[in-house]
N, C-alpha and C positions, 0 to 999 in steps of 0.2 A: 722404783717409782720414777714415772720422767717428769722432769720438773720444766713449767714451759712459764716463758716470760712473759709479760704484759702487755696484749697488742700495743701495736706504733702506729697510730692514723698519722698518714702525712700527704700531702697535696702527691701527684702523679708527677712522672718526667716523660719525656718521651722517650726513653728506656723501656717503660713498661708497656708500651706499645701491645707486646703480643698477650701477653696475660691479660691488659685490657677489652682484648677482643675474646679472648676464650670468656670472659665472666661477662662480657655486654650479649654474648652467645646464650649463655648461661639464665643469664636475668631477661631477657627474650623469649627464654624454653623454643630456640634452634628456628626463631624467624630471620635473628638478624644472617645465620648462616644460607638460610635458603634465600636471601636478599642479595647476599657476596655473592654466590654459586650463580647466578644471574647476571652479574656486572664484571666478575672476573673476564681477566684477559688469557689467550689461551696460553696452559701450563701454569697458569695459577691459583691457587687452591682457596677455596672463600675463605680461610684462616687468614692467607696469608692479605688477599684484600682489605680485611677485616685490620689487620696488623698496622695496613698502611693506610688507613683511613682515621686510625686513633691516633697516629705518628704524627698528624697534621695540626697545625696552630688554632688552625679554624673551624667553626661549622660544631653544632651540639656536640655530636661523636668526636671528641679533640680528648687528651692527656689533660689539657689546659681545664676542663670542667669537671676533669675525677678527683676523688681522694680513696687514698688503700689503706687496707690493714695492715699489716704485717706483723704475724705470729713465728714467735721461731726465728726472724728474719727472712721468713719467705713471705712475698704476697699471698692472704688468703681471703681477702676479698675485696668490692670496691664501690664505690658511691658514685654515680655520675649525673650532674646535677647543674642549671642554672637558670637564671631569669628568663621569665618568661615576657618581655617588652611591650610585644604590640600584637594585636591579631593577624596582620600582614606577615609576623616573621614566625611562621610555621612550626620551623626545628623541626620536623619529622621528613624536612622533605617533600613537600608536596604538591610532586612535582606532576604531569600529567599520568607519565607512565605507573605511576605510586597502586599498588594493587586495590580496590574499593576498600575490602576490609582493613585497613589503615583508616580510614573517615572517618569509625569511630574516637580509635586515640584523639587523631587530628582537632577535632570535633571541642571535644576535652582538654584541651590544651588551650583554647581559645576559649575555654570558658574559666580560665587560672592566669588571666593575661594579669601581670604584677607579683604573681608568686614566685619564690625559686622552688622550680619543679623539678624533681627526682626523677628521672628519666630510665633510669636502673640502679638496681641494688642486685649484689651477688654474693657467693662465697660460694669458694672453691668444696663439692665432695670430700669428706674427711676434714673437712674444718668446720663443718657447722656444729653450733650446740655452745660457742664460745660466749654470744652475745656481740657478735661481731659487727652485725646488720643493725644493734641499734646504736651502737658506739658511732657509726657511721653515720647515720643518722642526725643524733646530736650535735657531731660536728658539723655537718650540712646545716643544722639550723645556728650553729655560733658565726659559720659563714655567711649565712642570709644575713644574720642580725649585723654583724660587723659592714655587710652592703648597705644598711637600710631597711630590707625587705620585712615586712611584718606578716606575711601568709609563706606557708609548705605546702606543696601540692606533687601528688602522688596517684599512680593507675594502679590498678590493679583487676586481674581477673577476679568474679567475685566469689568462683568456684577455687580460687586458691585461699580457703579458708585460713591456711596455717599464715599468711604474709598480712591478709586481712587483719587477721588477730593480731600481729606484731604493732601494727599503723595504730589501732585502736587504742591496745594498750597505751602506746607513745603518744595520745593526743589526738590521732588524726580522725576525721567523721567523715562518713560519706554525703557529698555534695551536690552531685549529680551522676548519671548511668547511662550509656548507651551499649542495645543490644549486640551480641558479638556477629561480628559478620564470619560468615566461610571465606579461608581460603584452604591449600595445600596444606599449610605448616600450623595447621590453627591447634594449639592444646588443649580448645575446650569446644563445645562442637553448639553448646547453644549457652543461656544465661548472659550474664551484662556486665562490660567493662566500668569498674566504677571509678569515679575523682575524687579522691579522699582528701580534705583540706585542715591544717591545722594553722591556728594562729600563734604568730612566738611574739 
């Protein structure tokens, strides 16, 4: 029988840079890759984009606003999460070029202006099933609370029943919904992105 240790939630380095980017991929369901694959330079691979966009101080997608698991001593999954200030400051990016079907999130994020909003949650294939995602979680809200912050806010597709049901359990309600737009990379082809809000 293998005996496994007791996750380690600990804030991100920019060491974890690339694992960052596989799980913001991950927790995405392969938008944010088909976003890299579009801004890449030639001979570089939307991973590696992806890599060096989480390696950066700055900007929602930074190291600076994750925390990881660490099962085993390996990363297996990660929270990436913060304040949500002002309606003017977007965090998704949105920018001209920004594909429409983004205006829903967008949308919804301005409607959590004061919350620390949860931007992704992930876990690695073959790590799930630990309770990883809600550990993470919790911590996320001892981190809001030690800002100040008194509301959680969280999207979610509303046909991923299984993540739906995780938020619930933990507190959170749904707040408000917009309908999912088409694009390329869409995992869900109709129904409504929701803003699930919890107060800590």
């Amino acid at each position: 029988m293998t005996m496994h240790s007791h996750p380690l939630i600990r804030a991100a380095t920019p060491q974890d840079a690339p694992i960052l980017a596989r799980l913001i991929d991950i927790a995405g369901e392969g938008i944010p890759n088909w976003l890299w694959s579009g801004m890449a330079e030639d001979g570089q691979s939307a991973l590696e984009l992806g890599t060096e966009r989480a390696r950066r101080d700055t900007g929602g997608f930074s190291w600076r606003n994750a925390l990881v698991a660490e099962r085993d001593g390996d990363i297996a999954a990660m929270m990436l999460g913060y304040e949500i200030t002002a309606p003017s400051d977007a965090n998704l990016a949105a920018t001209p070029d920004m594909p429409e079907a983004f205006r829903p999130f967008i949308e919804l994020e301005h409607r959590s202006v004061g919350s620390f909003y949860v931007n992704a949650l992930a876990t690695l294939p073959g790590r799930r099933g630990y309770g990883l995602g809600s550990k993470l979680l919790r911590a996320a809200e001892d981190k809001a609370a030690a800002a100040g912050i008194r509301q959680m806010s969280i999207q979610a597709y509303e046909q991923n029943t299984g993540a739906v049901r995780l938020y619930e359990r933990l507190g959170y309600a749904i707040a408000d919904a917009r309908p999912v737009l088409l694009h390329p990379c869409q995992p869900y082809y109709d129904g409504r992105i929701v803003l699930m809000l919890k107060d800590i």
